[in-house]
BAMI-365030 format. One record per residue: residue number from 1; x, y negated, z negated of N, C-alpha, C in turn. Coordinates in Angstrom, 3 decimals. Layout:
    i       nc1       nc2       nc3      cac1      cac2      cac3       cc1       cc2       cc3
  NUM         X         Y         Z         X         Y         Z         X         Y         Z
...
This chain:
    i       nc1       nc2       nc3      cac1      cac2      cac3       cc1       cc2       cc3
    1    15.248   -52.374     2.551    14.271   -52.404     3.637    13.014   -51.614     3.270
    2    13.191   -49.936     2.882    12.468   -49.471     2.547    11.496   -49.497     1.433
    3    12.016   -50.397     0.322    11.890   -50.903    -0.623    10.686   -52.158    -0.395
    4    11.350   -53.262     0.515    10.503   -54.394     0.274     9.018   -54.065     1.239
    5     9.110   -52.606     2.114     7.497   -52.326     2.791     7.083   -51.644     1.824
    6     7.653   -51.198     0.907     6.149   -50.385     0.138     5.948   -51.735    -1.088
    7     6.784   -52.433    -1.216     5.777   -53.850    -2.008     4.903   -54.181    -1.007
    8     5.200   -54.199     0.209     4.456   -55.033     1.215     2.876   -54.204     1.263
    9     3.122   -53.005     1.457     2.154   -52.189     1.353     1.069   -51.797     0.008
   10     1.999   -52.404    -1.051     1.456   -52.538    -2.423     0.294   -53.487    -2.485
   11     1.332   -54.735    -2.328     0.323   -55.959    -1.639    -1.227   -55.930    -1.226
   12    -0.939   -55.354     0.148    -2.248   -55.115     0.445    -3.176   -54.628    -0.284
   13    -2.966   -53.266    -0.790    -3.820   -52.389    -1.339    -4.567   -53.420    -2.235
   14    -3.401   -53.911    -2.497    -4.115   -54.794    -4.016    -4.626   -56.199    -3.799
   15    -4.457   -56.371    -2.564    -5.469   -57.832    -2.619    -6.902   -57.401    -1.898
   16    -6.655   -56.067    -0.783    -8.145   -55.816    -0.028    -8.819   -54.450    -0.751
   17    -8.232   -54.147    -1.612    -9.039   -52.928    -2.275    -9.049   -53.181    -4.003
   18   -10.060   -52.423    -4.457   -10.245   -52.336    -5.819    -8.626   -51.536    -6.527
   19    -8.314   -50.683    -5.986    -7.023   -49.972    -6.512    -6.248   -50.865    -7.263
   20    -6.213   -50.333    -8.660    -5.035   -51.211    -9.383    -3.974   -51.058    -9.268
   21    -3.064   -51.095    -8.244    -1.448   -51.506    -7.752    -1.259   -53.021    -8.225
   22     0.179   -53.119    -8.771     1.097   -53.999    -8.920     2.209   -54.093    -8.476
   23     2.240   -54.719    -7.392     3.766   -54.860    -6.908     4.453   -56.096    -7.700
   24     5.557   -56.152    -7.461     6.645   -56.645    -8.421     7.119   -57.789    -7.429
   25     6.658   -57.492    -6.544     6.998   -58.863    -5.395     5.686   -58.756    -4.544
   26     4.578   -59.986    -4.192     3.857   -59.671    -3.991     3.624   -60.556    -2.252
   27     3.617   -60.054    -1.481     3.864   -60.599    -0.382     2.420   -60.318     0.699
   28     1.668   -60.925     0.541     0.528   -60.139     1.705     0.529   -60.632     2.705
   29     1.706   -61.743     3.421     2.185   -62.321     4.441     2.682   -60.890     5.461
   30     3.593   -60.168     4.932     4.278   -59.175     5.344     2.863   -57.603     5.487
   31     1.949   -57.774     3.969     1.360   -56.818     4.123     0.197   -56.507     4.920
   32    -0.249   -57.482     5.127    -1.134   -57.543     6.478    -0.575   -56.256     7.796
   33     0.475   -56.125     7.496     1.172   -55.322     9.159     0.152   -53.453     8.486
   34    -0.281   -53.845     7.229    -0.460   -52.721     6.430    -2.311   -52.445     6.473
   35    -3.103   -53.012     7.009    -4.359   -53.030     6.661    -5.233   -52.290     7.687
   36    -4.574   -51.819     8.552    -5.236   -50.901     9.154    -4.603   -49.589     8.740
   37    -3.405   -49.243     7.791    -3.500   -47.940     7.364    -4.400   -47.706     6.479
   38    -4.583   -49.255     5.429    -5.564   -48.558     4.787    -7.222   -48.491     5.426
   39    -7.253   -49.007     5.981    -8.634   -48.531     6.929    -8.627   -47.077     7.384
   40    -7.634   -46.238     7.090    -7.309   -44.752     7.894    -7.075   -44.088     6.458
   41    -6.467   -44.750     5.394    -7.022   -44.110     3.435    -8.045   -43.937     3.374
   42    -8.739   -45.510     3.564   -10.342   -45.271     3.344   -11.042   -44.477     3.933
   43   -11.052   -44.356     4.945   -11.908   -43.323     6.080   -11.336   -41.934     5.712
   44   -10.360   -41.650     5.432   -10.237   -40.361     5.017   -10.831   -39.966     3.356
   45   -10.384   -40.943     3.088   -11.268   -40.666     1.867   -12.433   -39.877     1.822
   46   -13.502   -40.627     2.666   -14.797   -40.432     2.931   -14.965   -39.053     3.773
   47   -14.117   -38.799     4.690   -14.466   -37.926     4.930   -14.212   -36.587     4.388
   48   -12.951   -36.869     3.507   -13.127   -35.705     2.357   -13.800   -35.850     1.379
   49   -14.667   -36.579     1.028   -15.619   -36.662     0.451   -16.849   -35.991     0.817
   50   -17.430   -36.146     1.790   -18.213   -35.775     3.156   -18.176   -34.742     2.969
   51   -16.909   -33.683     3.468   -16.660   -32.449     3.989   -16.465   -31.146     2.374
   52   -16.269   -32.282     1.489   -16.598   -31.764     0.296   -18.421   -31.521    -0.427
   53   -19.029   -32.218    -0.540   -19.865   -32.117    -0.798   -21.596   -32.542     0.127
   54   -20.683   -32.465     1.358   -22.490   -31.752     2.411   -22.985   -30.825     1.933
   55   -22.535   -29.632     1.670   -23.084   -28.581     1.356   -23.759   -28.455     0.352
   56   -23.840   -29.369    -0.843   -24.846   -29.502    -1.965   -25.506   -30.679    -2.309
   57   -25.094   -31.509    -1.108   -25.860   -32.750    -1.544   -26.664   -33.151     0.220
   58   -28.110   -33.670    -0.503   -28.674   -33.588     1.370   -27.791   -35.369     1.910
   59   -28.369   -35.216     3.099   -27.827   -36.057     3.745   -27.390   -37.550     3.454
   60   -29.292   -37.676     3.393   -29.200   -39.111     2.487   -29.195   -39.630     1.372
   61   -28.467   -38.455     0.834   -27.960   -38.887    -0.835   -26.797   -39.613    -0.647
   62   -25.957   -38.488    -0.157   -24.708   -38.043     0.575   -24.050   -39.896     1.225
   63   -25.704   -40.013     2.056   -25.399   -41.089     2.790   -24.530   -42.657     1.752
   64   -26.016   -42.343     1.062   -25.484   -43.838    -0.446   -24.770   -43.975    -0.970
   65   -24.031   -42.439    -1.494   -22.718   -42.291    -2.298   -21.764   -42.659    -1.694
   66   -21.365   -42.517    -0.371   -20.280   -43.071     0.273   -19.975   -44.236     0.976
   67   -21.654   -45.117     0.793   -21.778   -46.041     1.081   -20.983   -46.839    -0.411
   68   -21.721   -46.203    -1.097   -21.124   -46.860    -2.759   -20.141   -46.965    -2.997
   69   -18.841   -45.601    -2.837   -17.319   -45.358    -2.508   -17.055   -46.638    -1.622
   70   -17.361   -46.861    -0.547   -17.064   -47.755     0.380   -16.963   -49.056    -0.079
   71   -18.125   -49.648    -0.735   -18.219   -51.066    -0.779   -17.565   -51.460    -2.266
   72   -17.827   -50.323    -3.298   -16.742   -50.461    -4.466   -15.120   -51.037    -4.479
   73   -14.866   -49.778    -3.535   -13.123   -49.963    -3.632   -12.711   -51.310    -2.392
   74   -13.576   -51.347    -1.307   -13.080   -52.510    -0.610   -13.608   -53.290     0.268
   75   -15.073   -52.911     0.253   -15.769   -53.427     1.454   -16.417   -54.784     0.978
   76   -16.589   -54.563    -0.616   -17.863   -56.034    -1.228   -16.955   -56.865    -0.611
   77   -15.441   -56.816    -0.702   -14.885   -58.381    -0.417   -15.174   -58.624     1.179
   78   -15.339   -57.949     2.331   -15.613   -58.060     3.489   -17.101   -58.763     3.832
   79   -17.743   -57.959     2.706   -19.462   -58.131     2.807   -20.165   -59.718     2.511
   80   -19.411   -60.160     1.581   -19.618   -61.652     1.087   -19.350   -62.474     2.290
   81   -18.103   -62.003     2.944   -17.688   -63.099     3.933   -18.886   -62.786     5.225
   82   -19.351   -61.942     5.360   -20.647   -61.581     6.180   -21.362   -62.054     5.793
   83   -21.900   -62.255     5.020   -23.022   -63.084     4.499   -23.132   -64.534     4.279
   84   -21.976   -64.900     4.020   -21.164   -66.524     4.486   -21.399   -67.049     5.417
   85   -20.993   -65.841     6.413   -20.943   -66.117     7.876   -23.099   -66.277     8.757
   86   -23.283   -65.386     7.800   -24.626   -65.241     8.604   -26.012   -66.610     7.813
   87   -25.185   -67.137     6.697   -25.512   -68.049     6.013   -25.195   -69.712     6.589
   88   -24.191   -69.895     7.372   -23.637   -70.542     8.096   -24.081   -70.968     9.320
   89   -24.034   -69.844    10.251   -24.833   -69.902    11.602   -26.356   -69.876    11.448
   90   -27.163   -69.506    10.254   -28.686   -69.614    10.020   -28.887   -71.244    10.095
   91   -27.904   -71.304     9.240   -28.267   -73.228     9.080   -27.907   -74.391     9.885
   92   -26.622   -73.924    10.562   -26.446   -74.929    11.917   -25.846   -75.851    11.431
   93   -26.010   -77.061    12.234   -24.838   -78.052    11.969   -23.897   -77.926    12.550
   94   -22.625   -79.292    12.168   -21.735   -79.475    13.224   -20.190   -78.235    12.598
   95   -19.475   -78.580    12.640   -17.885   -77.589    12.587   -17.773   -77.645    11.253
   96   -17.766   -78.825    10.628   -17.626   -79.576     8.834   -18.823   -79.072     8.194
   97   -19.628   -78.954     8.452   -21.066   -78.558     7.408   -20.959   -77.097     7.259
   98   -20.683   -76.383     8.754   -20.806   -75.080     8.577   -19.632   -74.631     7.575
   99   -18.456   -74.973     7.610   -17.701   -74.480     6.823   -17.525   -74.758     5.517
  100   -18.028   -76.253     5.340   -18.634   -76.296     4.021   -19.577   -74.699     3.083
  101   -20.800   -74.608     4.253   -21.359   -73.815     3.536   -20.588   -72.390     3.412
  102   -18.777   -72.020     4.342   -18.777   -70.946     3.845   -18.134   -70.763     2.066
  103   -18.150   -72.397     2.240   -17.357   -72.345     0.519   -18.542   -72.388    -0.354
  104   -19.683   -71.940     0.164   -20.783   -72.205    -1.347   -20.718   -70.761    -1.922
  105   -20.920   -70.971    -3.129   -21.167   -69.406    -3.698   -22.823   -68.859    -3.534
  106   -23.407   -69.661    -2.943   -24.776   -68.927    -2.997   -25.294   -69.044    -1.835
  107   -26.152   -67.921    -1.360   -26.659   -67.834     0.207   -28.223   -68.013    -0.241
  108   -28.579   -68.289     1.728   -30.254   -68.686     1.799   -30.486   -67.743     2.243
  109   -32.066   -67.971     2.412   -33.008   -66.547     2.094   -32.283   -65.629     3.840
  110   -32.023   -66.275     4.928   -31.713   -65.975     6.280   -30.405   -64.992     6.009
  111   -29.706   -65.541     5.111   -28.289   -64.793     4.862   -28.803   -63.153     4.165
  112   -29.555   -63.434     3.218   -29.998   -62.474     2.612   -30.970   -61.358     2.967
  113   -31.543   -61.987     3.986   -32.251   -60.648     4.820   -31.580   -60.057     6.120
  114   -30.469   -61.094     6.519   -29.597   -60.124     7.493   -28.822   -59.326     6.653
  115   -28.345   -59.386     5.677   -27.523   -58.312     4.257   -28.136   -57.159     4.393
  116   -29.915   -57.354     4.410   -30.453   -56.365     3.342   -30.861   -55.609     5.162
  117   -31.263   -55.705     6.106   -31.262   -55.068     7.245   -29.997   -54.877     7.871
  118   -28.679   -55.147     7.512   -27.492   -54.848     8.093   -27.152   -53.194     6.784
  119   -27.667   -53.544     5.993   -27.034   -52.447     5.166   -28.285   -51.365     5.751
  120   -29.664   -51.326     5.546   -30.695   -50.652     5.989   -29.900   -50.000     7.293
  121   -29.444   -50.669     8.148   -28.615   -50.145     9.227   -27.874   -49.675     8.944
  122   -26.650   -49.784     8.299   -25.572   -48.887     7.751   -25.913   -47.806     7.197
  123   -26.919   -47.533     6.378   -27.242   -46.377     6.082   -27.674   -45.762     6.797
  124   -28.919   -46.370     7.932   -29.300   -44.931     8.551   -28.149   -44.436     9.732
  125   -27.430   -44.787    10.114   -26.261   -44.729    10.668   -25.260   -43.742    10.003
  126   -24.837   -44.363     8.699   -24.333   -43.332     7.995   -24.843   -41.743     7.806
  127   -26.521   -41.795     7.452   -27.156   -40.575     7.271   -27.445   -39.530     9.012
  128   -27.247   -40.095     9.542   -27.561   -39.485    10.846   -25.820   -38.954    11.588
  129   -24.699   -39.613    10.941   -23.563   -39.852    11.352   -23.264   -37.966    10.517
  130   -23.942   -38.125     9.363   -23.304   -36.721     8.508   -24.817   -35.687     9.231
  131   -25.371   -35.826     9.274   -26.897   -34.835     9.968   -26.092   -34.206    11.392
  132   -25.438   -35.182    12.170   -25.057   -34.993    13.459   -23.518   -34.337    13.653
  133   -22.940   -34.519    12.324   -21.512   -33.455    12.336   -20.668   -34.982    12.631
  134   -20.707   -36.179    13.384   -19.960   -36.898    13.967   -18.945   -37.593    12.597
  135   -18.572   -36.412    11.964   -17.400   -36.808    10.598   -16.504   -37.637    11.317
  136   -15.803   -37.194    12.207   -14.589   -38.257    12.526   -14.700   -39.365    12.988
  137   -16.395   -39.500    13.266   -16.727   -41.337    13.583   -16.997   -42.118    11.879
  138   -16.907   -41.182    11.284   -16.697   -41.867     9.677   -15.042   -41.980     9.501
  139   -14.169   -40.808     9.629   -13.035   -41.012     9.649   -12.641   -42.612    10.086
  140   -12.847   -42.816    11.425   -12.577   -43.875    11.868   -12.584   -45.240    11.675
  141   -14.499   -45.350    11.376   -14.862   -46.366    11.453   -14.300   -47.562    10.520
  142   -13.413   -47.193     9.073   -12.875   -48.573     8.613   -11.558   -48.918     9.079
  143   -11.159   -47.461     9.980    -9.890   -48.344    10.412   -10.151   -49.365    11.590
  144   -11.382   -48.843    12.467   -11.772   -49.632    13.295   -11.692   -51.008    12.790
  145   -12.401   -51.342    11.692   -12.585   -52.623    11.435   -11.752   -53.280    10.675
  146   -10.723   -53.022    10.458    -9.545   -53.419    10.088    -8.889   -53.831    11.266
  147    -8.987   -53.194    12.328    -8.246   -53.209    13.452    -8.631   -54.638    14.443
  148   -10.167   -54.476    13.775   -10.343   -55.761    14.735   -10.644   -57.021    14.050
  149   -10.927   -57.006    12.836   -10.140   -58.295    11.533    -9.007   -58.722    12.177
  150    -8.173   -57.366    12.336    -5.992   -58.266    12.781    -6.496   -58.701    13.763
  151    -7.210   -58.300    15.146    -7.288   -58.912    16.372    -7.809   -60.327    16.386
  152    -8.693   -59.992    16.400    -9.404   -61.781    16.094    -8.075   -63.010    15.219
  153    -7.304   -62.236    14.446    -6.505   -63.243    13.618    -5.339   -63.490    14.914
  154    -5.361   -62.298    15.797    -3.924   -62.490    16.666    -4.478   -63.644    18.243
  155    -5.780   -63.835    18.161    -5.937   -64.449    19.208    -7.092   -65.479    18.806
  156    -6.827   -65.648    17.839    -7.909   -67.062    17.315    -7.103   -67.713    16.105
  157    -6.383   -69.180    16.201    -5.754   -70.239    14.987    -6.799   -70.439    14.030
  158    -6.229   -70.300    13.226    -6.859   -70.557    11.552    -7.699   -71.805    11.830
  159    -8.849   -72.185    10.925    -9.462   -73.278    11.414    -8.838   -74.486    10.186
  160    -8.113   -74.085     9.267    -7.300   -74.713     8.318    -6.288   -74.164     8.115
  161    -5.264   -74.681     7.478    -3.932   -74.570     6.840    -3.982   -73.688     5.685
  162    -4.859   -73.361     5.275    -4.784   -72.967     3.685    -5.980   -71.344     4.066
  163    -6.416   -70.709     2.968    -7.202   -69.589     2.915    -6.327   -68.492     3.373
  164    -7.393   -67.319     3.628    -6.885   -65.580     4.554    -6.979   -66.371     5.638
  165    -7.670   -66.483     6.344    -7.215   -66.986     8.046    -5.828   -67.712     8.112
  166    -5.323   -68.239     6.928    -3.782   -68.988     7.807    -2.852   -67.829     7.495
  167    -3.332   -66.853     6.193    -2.224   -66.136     5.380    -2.210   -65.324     6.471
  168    -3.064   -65.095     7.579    -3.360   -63.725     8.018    -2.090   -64.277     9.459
  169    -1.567   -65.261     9.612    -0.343   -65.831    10.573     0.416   -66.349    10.056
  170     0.463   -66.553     8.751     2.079   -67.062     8.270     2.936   -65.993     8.261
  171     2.592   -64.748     8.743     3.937   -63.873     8.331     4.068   -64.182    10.238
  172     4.940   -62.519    10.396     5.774   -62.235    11.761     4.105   -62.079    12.557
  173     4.057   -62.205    13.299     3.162   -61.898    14.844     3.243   -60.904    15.363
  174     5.094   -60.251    15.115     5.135   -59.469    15.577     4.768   -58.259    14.970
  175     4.846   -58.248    13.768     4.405   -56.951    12.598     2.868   -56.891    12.966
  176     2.428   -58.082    12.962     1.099   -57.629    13.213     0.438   -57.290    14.703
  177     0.989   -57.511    15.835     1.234   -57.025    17.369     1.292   -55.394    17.242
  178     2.015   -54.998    16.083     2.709   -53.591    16.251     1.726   -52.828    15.354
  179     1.101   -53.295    14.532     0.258   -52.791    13.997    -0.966   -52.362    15.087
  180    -1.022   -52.710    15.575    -2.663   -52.462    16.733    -1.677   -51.185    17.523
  181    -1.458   -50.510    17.230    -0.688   -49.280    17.840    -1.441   -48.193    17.579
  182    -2.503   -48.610    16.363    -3.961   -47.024    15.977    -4.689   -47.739    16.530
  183    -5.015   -48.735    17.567    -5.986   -48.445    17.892    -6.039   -47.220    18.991
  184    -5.101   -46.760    19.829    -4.646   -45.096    20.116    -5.675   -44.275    19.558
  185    -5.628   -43.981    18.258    -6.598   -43.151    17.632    -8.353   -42.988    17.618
  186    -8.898   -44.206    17.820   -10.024   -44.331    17.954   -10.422   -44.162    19.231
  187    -9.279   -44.890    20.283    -9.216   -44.981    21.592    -9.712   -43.346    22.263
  188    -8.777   -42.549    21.549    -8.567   -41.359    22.133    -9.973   -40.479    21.931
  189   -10.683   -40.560    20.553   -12.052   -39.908    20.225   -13.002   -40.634    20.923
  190   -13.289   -41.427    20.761   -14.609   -42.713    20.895   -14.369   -44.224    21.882
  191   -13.745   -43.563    23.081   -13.387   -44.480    23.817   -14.155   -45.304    24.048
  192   -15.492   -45.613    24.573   -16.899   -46.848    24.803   -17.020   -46.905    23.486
  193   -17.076   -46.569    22.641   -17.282   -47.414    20.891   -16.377   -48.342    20.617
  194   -15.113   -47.714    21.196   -13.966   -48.636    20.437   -13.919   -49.870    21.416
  195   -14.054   -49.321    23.077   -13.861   -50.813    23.619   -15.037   -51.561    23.289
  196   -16.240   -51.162    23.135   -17.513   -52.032    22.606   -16.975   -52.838    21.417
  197   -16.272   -52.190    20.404   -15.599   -53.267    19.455   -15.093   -54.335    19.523
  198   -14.278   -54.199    20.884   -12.992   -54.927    21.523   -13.749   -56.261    21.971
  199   -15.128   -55.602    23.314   -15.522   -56.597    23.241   -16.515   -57.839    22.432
  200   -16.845   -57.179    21.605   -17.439   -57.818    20.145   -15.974   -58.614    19.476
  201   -15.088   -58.063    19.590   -13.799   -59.059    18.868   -13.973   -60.091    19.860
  202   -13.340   -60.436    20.983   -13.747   -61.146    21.898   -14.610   -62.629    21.608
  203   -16.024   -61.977    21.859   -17.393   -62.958    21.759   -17.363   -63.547    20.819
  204   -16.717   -62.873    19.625   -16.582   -63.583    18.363   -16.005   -64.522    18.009
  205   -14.679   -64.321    18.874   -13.607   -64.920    19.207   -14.001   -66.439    19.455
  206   -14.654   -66.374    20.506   -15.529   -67.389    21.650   -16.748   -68.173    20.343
  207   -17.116   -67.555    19.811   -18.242   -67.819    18.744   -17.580   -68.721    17.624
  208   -16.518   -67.860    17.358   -15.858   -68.486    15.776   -14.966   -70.118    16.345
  209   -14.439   -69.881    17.576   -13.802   -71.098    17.628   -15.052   -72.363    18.122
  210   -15.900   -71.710    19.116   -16.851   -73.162    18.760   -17.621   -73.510    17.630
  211   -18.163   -72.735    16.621   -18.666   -73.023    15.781   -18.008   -73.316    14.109
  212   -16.667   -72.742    14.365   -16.182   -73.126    13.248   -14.966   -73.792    13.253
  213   -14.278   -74.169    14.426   -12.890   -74.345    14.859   -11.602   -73.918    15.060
  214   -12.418   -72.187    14.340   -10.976   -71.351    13.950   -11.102   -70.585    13.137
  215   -10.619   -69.908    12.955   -10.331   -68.503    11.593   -10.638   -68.763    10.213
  216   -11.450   -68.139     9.796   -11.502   -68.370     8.092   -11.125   -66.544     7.568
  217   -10.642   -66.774     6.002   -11.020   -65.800     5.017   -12.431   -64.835     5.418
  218   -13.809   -65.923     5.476   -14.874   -65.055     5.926   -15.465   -64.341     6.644
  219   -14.956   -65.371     7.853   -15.048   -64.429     9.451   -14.003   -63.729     9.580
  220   -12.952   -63.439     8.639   -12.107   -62.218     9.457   -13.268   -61.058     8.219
  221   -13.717   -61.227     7.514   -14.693   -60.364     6.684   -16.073   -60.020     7.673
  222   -16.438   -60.829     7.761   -17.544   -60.738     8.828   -17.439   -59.850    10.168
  223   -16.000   -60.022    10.833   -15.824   -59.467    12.141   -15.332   -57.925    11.374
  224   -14.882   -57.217    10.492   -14.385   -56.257     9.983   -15.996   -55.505    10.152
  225   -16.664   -55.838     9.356   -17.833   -55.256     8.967   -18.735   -55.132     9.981
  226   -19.228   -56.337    11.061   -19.765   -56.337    12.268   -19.639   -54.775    13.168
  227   -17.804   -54.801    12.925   -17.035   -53.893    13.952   -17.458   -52.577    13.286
  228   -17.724   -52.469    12.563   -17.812   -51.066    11.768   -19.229   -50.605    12.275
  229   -20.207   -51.331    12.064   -21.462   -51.067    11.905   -21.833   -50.708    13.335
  230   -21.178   -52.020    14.562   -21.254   -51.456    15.994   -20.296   -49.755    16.253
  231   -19.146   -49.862    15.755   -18.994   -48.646    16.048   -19.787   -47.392    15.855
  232   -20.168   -47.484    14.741   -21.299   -46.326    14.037   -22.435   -46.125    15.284
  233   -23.260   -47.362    15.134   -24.063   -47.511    16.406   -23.928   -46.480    17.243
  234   -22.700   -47.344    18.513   -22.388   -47.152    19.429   -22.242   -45.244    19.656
  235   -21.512   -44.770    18.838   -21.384   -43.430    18.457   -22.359   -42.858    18.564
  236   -23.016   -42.796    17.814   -24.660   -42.528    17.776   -25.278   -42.071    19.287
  237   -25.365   -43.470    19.466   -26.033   -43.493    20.946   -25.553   -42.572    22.282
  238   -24.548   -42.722    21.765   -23.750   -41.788    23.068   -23.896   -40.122    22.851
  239   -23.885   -40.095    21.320   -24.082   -38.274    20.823   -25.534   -38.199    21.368
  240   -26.369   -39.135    21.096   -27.821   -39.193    21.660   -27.900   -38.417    23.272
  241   -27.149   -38.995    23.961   -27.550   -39.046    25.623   -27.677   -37.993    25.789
């Protein structure tokens, strides 16, 4: 038992992060129940990263480097499917075209300037997030979006048989039901951030099934990253008041 969750947990690491793990049985059906712990690795990461070197590095150095940590070990694969996604809805069309274009490997200029002002946002977010002390809204924020990747998969059908959107329901429902048990944790610090997430999973929800018919690989990338960036936000604003 104990045995086949840490393959399961192997799994993951190694299909949503850079980390070179090899499991010996490779199951990411099962490891999915696993992707919001590592959203709570990653975020700790960072914030011992953070809490290590504020003190000699200014803010918005500080800010890039952990932006860099971030998108290295696991975020580029989230980020593409954002850009898929924002490449997709730029161009329109019916259910078949759009998802066509999330299989192209190359984006239009619309995809590419929501990238380059979504990250412009992430950073100053990030740099104001370490200026303002609000470390544990870094702690958080990738488990957040891990958290609401599984959601969207638990209340929106794959829009095909095949890709991450079907892998992300061929296992138990229930492993992944039981997994949304941290959202507790975010709940408890950053209560209006996290339900602002919730309802952004939601709309998306509402968004992804008319415009695409259902769940892809990209939009569960897209809604991960979305969720992150609103949380940061949201945080913000409220330390503001």
């Amino acid at each position: 038992m104990l045995k086949n969750e840490w393959q399961a947990f192997l799994s993951a690491v190694s299909f949503f992060t850079r980390v070179p793990f090899a499991p010996k049985e490779f199951s990411l059906e099962r490891g999915v129940f696993y992707l919001p712990l590592i959203g709570l690795l990653l975020g700790g990461l960072l914030f011992s990263l953070a809490y290590v070197l504020e003190p000699y590095i200014s803010s918005a150095y500080l800010a890039l480097f952990l932006l860099a940590i971030k998108y290295y070990l696991a975020d580029f694969f989230h980020f593409d499917g954002l850009l898929d996604w924002a490449d997709a809805m730029a161009a329109g069309g019916d259910i078949s075209r759009r998802l066509a274009i999330l299989k192209r490997p190359e984006i239009g200029v619309g995809a590419f300037l929501f990238g380059f002002f979504f990250l412009l946002g992430e950073f100053l977010f990030t740099r104001d997030v370490l200026e303002k002390g609000l470390w544990l809204a870094l702690l958080l924020m990738p488990l957040v979006g891990r958290l609401a990747s599984s959601l969207v998969a638990l209340i929106l059908p794959p829009a095909k048989k095949e890709g991450l959107g079907f892998l992300f329901l061929s296992g138990s429902r229930k492993r992944l039901f039981i997994s949304h048990l941290f959202w507790g944790l975010p709940f408890y610090f950053y209560p209006l951030a996290t339900f602002g997430v919730i309802l952004l999973v939601f709309g998306l929800r509402f968004s992804y099934r008319r415009n695409f018919g259902g769940l892809t690989g990209d939009l569960l990338g897209a809604t991960l990253m979305l969720a992150q960036w609103l949380f940061l936000a949201i945080s913000l604003c409220l330390f503001s008041v």
